[in-house]
Each structure stands twice: as C-alpha cells, then as structure tokens.
NULUMKOL-742250 format. One record per atom (N, C-alpha, C): x, y, z; atom name. Coordinates in steps of 0.1 Angstrom, whole numbers, plus 2048, in hexadecimal, padded with zeros to 3 digits. Example, Ala and Ser with C-alpha at 12.3 -4.5 7.8 and 13.67 -1.06 7.14 Angstrom:
x y z atome
884 7C7 84E N
87B 7D3 84E CA
884 7DF 84E C
880 7EA 847 N
889 7F5 847 CA
881 800 84F C
***
This chain:
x y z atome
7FE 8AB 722 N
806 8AA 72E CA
7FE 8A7 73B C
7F3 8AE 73F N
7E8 8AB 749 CA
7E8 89B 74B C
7E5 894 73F N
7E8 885 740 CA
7F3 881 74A C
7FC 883 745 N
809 878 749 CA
80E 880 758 C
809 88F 75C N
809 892 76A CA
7FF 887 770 C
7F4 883 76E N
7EA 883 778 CA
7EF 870 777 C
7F4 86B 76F N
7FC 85C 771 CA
805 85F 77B C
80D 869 779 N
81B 86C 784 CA
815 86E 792 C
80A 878 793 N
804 878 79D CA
7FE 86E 7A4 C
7F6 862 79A N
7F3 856 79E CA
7FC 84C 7A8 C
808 84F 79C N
810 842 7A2 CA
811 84A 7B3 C
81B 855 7B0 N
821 859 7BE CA
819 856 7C9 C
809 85B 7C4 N
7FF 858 7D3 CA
803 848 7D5 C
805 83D 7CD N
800 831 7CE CA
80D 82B 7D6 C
81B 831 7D1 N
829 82B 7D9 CA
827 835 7E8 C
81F 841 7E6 N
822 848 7F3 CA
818 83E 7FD C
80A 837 7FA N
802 832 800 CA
80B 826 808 C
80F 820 7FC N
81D 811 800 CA
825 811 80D C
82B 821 806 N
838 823 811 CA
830 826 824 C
820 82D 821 N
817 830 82B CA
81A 820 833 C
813 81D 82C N
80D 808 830 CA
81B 806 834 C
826 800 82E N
833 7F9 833 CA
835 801 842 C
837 80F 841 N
83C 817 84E CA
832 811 85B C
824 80E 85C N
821 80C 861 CA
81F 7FE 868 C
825 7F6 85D N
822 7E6 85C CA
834 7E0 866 C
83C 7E9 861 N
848 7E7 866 CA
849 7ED 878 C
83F 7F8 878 N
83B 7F8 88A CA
834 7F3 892 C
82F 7E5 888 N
826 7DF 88E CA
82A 7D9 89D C
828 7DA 8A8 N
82F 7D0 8B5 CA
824 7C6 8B8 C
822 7BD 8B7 N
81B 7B0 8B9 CA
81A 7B1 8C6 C
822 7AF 8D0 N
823 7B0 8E1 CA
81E 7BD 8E7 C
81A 7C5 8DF N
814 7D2 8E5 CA
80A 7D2 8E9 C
806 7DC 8F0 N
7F6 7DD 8F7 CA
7F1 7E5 8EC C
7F7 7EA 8E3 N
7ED 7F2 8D5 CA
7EE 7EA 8CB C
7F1 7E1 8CA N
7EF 7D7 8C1 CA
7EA 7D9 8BA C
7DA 7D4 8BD N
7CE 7D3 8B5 CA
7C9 7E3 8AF C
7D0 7EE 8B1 N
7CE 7FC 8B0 CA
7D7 7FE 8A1 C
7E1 7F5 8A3 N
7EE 7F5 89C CA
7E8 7F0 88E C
7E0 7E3 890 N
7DE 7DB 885 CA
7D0 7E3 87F C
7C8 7E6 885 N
7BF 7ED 883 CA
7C6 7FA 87B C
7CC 803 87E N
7D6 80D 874 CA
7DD 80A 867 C
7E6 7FB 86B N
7E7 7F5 85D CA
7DF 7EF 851 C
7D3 7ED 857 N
7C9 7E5 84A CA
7C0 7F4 842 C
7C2 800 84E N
7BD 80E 845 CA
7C6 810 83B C
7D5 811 843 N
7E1 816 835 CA
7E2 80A 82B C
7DE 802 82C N
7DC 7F4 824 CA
7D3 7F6 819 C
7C5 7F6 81F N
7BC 7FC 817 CA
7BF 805 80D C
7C4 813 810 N
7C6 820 80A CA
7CF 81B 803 C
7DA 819 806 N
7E4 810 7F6 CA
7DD 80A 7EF C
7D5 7FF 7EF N
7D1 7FB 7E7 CA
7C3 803 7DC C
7C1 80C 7E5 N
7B9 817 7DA CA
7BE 820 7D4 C
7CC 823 7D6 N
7D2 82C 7D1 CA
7D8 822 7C3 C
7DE 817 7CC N
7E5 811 7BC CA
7D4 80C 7B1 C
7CC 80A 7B4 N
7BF 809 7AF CA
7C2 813 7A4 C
7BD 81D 7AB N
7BD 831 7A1 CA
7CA 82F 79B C
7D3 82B 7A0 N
7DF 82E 795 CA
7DF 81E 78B C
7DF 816 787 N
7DE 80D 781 CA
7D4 816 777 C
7C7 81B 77A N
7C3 820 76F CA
7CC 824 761 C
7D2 82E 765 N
7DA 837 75F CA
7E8 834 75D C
7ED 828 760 N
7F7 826 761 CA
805 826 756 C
80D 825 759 N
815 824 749 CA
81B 812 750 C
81B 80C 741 N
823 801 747 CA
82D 7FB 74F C
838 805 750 N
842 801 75A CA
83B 80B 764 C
831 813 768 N
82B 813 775 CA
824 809 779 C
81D 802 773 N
810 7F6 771 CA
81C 7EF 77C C
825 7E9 779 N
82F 7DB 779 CA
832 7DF 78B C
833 7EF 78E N
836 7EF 799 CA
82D 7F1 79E C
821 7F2 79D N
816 7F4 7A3 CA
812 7E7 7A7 C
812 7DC 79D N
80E 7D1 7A2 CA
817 7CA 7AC C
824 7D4 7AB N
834 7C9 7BA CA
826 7CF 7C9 C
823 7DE 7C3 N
821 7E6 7CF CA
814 7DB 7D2 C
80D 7D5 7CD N
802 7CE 7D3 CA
807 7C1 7D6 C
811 7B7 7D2 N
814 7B0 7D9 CA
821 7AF 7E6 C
824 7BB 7E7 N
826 7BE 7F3 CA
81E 7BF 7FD C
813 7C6 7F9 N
809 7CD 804 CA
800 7BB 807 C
7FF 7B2 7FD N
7FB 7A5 801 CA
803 79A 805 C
810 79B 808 N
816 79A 810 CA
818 799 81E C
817 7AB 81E N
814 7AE 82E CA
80B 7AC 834 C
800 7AB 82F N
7F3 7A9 836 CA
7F1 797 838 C
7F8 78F 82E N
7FA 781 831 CA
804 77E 839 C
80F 789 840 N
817 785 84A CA
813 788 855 C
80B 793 857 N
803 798 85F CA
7F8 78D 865 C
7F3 786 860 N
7E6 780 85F CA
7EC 770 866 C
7F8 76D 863 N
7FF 75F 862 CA
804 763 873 C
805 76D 87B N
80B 76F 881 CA
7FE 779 88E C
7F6 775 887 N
7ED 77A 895 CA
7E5 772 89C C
***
C-alpha cells in the first residue's frame, strides 16, 4: 500500500503544481509595471510543475501517466502564449 500512496501523493503534488502555474499565468497583466516580476514568478511555478509531474510520471499508474502528460502540455502551452506575446 506505501506504493500506490506515494503515486497518489505524486500525482496530487504534480496537479497541485499545475493548478500553482495556471493561477499565476491567468494574473499575468502585460500592461503592468510588475510585469517582468509577474513572468519571472510564472516560469518558477512553471518550472516546479514540471518537476513535480517529472517525480510523478515515475510512479505513475496509466490513467495518471495520460493526465500528466495533458498537465505538460498545458504548461507548454502557456509558456508558448506567453512567449508569442512578449
């Protein structure tokens, strides 16, 4: 049972990292004077999802695998809308 906790534990860090990144990707304000503060915040919570879904892929069960990989191309996504737009 230790196993398939420390998968459960995986995934949650990896959707909690996701939901981190989008929360801050969605406050991003382009016309702000913290902008570059802003985007600089988002490429940390960016980063940290993707090491989290990393560690969880390890251990994954296959229908976590499937959403692990949405949760990375979300996260490459944002960073390609981001990027298209600065």
């Amino acid at each position: 049972m230790p196993y398939h906790k420390n998968k459960q534990q995986a995934f949650q860090a990896a959707q909690q990292g996701m939901e981190d990144a989008e929360e801050v990707y969605h406050e991003i304000v382009q016309d702000s004077a913290s902008y570059g503060h802003q985007l600089k915040h988002l490429k940390q919570e960016v980063n940290e999802a993707y090491q989290q879904i990393e560690n969880a892929m390890e251990v994954a069960s296959e229908h976590q695998r499937i959403q692990l990989e949405q949760f990375q191309n979300d996260l490459r996504k944002m960073v390609d809308e981001v990027n298209q737009t600065y």
